[in-house]
C-alpha positions as CSV (number, residue, x, y, z in Angstrom):
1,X,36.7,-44.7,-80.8
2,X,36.4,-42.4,-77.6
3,X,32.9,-40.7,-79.5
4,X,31.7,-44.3,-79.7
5,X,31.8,-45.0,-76.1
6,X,30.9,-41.7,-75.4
7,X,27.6,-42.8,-78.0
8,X,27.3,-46.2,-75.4
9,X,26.8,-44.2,-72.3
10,X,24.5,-41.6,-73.1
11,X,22.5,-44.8,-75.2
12,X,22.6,-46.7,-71.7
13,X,21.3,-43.8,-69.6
14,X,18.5,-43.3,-71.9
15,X,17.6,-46.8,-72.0
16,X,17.9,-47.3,-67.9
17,X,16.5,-44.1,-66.8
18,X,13.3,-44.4,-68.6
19,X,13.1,-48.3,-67.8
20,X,13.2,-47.4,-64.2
21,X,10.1,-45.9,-64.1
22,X,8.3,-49.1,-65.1
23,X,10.6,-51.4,-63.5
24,X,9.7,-50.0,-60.1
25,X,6.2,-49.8,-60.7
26,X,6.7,-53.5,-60.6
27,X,8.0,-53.4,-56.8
28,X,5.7,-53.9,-53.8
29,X,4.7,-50.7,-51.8
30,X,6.1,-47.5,-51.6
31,X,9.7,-48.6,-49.8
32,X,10.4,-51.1,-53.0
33,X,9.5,-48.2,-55.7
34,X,11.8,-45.8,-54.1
35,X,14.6,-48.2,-53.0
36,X,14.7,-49.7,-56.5
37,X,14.6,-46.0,-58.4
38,X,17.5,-45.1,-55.8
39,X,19.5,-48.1,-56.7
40,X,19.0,-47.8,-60.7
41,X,20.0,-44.4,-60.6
42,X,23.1,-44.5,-58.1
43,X,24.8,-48.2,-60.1
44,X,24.7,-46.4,-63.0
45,X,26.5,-43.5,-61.8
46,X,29.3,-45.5,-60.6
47,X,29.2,-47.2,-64.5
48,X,29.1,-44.0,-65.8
49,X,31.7,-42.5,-63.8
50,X,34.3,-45.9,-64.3
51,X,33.8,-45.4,-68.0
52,X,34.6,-42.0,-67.8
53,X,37.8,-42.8,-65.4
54,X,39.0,-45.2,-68.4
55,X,38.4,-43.1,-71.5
56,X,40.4,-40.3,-69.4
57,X,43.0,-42.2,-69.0
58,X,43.0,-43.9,-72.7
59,X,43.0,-39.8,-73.6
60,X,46.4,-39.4,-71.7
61,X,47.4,-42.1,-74.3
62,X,48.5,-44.3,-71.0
63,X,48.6,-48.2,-70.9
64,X,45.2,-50.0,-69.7
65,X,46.8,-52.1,-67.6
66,X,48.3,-49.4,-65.5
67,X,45.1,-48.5,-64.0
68,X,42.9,-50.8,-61.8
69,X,39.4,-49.2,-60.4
70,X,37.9,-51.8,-57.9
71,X,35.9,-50.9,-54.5
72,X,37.5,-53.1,-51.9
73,X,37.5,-52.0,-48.6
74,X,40.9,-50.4,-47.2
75,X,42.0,-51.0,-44.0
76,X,42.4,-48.1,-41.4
77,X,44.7,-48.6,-38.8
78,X,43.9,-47.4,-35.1
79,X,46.1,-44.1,-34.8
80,X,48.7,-44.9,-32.0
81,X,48.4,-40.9,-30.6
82,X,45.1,-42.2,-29.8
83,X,46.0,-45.6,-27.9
84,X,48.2,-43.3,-25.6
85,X,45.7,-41.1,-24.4
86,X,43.7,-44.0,-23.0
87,X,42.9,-44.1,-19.6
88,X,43.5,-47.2,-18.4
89,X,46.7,-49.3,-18.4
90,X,45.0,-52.5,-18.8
91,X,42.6,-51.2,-21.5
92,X,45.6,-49.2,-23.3
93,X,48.1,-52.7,-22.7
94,X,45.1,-54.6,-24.5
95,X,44.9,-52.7,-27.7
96,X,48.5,-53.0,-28.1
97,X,48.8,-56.5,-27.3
98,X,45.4,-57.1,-30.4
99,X,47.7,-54.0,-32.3
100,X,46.5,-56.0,-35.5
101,X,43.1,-56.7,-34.9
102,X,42.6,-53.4,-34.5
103,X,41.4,-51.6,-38.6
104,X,38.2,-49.9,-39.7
105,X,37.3,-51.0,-43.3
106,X,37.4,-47.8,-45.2
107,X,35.9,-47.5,-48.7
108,X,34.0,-44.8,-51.1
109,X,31.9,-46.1,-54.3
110,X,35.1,-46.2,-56.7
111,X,39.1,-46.5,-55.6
112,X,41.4,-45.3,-58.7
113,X,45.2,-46.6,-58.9
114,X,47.8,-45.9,-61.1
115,X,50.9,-49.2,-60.5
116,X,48.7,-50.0,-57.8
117,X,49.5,-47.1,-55.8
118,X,46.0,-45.4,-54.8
119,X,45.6,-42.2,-56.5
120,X,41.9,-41.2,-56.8
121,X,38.9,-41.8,-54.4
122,X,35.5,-41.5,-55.9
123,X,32.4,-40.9,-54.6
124,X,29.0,-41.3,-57.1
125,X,26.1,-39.8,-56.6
126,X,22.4,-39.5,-58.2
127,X,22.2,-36.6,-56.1
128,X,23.8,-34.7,-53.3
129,X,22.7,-32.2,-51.0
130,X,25.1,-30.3,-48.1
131,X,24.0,-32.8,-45.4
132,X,25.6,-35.8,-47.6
133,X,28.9,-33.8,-48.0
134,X,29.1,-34.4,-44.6
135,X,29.7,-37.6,-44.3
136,X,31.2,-37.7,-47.5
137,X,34.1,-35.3,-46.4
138,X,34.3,-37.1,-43.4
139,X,35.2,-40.6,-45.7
140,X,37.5,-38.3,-47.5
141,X,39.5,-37.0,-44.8
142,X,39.7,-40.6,-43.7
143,X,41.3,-41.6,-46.6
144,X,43.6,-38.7,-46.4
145,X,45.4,-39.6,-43.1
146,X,46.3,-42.6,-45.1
147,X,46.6,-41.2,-49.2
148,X,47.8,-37.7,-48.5
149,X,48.7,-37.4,-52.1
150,X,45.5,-38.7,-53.3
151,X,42.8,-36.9,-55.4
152,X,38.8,-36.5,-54.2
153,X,36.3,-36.4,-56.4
154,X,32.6,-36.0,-55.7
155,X,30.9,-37.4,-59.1
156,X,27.2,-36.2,-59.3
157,X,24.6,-37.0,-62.0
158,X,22.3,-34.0,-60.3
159,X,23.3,-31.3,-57.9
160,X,21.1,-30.3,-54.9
161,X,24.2,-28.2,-53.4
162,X,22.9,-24.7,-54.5
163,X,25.2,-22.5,-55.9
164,X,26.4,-22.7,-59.9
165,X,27.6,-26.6,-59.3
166,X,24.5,-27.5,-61.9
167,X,25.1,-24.9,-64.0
168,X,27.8,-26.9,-65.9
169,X,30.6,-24.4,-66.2
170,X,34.0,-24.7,-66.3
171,X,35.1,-22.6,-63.0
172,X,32.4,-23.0,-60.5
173,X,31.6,-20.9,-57.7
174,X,29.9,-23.5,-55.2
175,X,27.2,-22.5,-53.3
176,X,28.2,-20.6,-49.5
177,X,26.9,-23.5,-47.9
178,X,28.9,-26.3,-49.5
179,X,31.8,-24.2,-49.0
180,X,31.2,-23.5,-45.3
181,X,31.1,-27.3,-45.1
182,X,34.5,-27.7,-47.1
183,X,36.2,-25.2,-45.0
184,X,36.5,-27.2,-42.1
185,X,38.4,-30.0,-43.6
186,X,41.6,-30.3,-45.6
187,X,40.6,-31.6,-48.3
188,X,40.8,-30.0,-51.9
189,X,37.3,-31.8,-53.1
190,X,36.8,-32.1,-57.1
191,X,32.8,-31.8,-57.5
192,X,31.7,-32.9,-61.2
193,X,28.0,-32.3,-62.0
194,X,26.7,-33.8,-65.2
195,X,23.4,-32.7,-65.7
196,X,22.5,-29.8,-65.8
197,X,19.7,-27.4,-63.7
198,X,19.5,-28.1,-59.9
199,X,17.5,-31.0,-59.0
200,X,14.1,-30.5,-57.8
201,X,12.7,-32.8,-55.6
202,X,9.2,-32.8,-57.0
203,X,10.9,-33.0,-60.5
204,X,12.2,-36.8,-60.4
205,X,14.3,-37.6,-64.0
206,X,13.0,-40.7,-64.2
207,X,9.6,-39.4,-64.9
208,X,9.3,-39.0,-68.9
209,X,8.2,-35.3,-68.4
210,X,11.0,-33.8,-65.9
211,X,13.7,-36.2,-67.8
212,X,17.0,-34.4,-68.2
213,X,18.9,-35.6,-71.8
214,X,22.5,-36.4,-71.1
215,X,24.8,-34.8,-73.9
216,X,28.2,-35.8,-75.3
217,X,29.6,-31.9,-75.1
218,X,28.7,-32.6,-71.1
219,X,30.2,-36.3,-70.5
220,X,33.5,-34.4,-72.8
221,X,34.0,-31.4,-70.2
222,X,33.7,-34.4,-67.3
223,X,36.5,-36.2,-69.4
224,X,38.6,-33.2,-69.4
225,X,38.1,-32.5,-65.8
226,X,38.8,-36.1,-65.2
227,X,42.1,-36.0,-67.4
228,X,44.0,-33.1,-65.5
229,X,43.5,-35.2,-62.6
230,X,45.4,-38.1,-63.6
231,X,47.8,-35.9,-65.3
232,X,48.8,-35.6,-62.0
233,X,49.8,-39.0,-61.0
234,X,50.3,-40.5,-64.4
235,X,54.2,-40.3,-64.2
């Protein structure tokens, strides 16, 4: 069963990567090709990855319903250390009067939870390079304040990161750069790479002669990696 719908993803990424080409060829100007190649590529990452999320979890022989993968927004509340080192009375007297009104909506491209408790935050890239981690450890740490039990996973159809995160392996070194980055946040970030050989910017994978095959030995390791993580919270 799990081989089958292994079968159905790498089927739909062969049949959407190389209709993007010619769908976008259909767009007007340059800004319509890129923006529709960009948003091909990154909705079926987050298809890909939710399908991987589920056939994890059907591996840990768990109940369906258990699990609910959505993206609504999360509200962040205003940290109250910060309302006291206001300035002003009046301004400080205003927030806590409007206390409620008072949230950031928070979200990343997947939100994982096990009994509706919020275990796993997932971001999906076609790509990332070090100046995306940025922001995407700052979404993280976010989320943190708020899930400090919860998992992080950076899920990647390419890497641009340097390092051996293309390379496919099952320990990773990183690259010095990404881990510079990572250093200066508490956060124990999961990256999960499934193509492999760094992107090349010149190199698109849409194009029929830089296209990179996605195999089921690959989307298998990303299961596995995916499975020790809701090990985790799955009691």
């Amino acid at each position: 069963m799990q081989n089958k719908k292994i079968s159905s993803i790498i089927k739909a990424y062969e049949y959407l990567m190389k209709g993007i080409e010619k769908t976008a060829k259909t767009g007007v100007g340059d800004r319509a090709y890129g923006g529709i190649i960009r948003a091909g590529k990154g909705k079926m990452v987050e298809s890909i990855a939710a399908e991987i999320v589920k056939i994890a979890w059907e591996e840990l022989g768990q109940k369906s319903e258990r699990l609910t993968i959505d993206k609504k927004k999360i509200k962040l509340p205003i940290k109250k250390d910060y309302i006291k080192k206001i300035k002003s009375p009046e301004a400080r007297q205003y927030i806590l009067d409007n206390i409620d009104k008072y949230r950031f909506p928070l979200g990343v491209d997947l939100h994982i939870f096990i009994d509706k408790k919020f275990i796993l935050a997932m971001e999906c890239k076609a790509y990332t390079e070090n100046a995306m981690i940025k922001r995407i450890l700052v979404d993280f740490s976010l989320f943190h304040e708020i899930f400090p039990k919860a998992d992080f996973v950076l899920f990647q159809l390419e890497s641009q990161l340097g390092g051996d995160y293309s390379e496919l392996k099952n320990i990773s070194f990183g690259s010095p750069s990404t881990h510079t980055l990572l250093s200066y946040f508490d956060i124990d970030l999961n990256i999960i790479t499934l193509l492999k050989g760094e992107r090349k910017v010149d190199k698109p994978i849409h194009k029929k002669q830089y296209y990179k095959p996605l195999s089921k030995e690959g989307i298998w390791q990303v299961v596995e990696c995916v499975k020790s993580i809701l090990q985790r919270h799955a009691t």
